[in-house]
N, C-alpha and C positions, 0 to 999 in steps of 0.2 A: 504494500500500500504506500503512496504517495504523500501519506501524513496521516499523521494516528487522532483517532476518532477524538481525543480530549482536547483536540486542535482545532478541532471544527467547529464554526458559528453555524452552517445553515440549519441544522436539526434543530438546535437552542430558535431560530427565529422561527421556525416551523412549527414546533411547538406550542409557541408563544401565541401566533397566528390562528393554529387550531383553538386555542382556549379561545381566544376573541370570539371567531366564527361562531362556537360553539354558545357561551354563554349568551353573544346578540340571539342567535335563533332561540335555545330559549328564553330570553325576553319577550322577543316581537311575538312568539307560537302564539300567545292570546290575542292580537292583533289581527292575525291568521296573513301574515306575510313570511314570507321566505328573507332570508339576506340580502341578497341579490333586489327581489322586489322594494325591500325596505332602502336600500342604498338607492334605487331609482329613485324613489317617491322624496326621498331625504335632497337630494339635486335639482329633483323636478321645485322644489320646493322656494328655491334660490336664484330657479332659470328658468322661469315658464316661458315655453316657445321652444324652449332647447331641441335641436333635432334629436333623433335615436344615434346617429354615431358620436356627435357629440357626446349626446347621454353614456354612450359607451367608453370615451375616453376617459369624461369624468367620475365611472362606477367602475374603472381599471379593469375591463371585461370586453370580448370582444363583441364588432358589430353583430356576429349572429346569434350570440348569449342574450345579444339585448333586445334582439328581435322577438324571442321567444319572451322576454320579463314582458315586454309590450303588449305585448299579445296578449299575455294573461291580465297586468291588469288593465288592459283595455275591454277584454268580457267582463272582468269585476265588477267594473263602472268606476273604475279609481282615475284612471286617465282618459282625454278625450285628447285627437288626432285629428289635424287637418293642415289643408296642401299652405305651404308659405304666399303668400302672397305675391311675390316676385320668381320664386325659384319653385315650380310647379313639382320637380322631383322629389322635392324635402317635403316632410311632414315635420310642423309643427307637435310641440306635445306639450300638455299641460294638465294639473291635476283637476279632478272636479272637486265636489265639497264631499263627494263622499271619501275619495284620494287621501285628502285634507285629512279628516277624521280619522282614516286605517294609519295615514303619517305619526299624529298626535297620542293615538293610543301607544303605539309601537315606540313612538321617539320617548313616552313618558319611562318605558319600563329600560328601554336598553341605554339611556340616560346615568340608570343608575351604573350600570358595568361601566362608562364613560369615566362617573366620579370616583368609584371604586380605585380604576387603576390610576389615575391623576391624585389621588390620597395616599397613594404609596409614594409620590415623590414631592419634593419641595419644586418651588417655580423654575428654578435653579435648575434642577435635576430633571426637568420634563422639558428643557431647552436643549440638554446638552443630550436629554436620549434622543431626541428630534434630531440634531444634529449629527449625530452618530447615526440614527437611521438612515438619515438622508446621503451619509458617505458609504455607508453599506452598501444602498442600492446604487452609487454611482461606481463602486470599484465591483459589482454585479453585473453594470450595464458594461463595463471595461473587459468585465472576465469573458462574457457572451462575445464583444465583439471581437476577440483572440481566438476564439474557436476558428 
């Protein structure tokens, strides 16, 4: 092996990422959204109009992940769709009031996981893990493009 496993960060961030995943979705379950959906509706929330790849770029998922979220909560009645005004290709997206309400149940409970893990560090400590993340994924993006 190329370096011994007590050397390795990606598991330790893997991890880390599973607990999140895992705890938001149980949050949101009583909301009856999925992750995925709940990260839509949470952007849709800040961007109405936003197209679906947009929406993709900012839910870090790709365009045809997010066609499917669409889709679902487009039958929900969470979101409504329609053509841009100038750019006949793109659909518009934005929540409806029912959107709204699956948003705020779901934003109330996984809110708490949010405070949870921001109580384990001082102001201090939640800049510098930020920053550290953010040099993780850039010496990520470095490693990928070496391949």
């Amino acid at each position: 092996m190329g370096m011994p496993a007590d050397e390795r960060l990606g598991l330790d961030i893997k991890r880390a990422e599973q607990a999140l995943i895992a705890a938001k979705q149980a949050a949101i379950r009583p909301a009856g959204l999925t992750v995925p959906q709940y990260a839509a509706l949470f952007a849709l929330a800040d961007n109405p109009g936003i197209s679906g790849a947009a929406l993709a770029r900012a839910c870090l998922v790709t365009p045809q992940a997010m066609t499917v979220v669409l889709k679902n909560l487009e039958e929900r009645g969470f979101i409504e769709r329609s053509p841009h005004p100038w750019h006949r290709n793109v659909l518009e997206t934005r929540l409806t009031e029912a959107g709204r309400a699956a948003l705020e149940a779901a934003d109330e409970r996984a809110v708490v996981v949010e405070r949870t893990i921001a109580a384990e560090f001082s102001a201090e400590e939640r800049k510098t893990l930020r920053d550290l993340l953010a040099r993780c994924g850039e010496a990520i993006t470095r490693a990928a493009q070496q391949l």
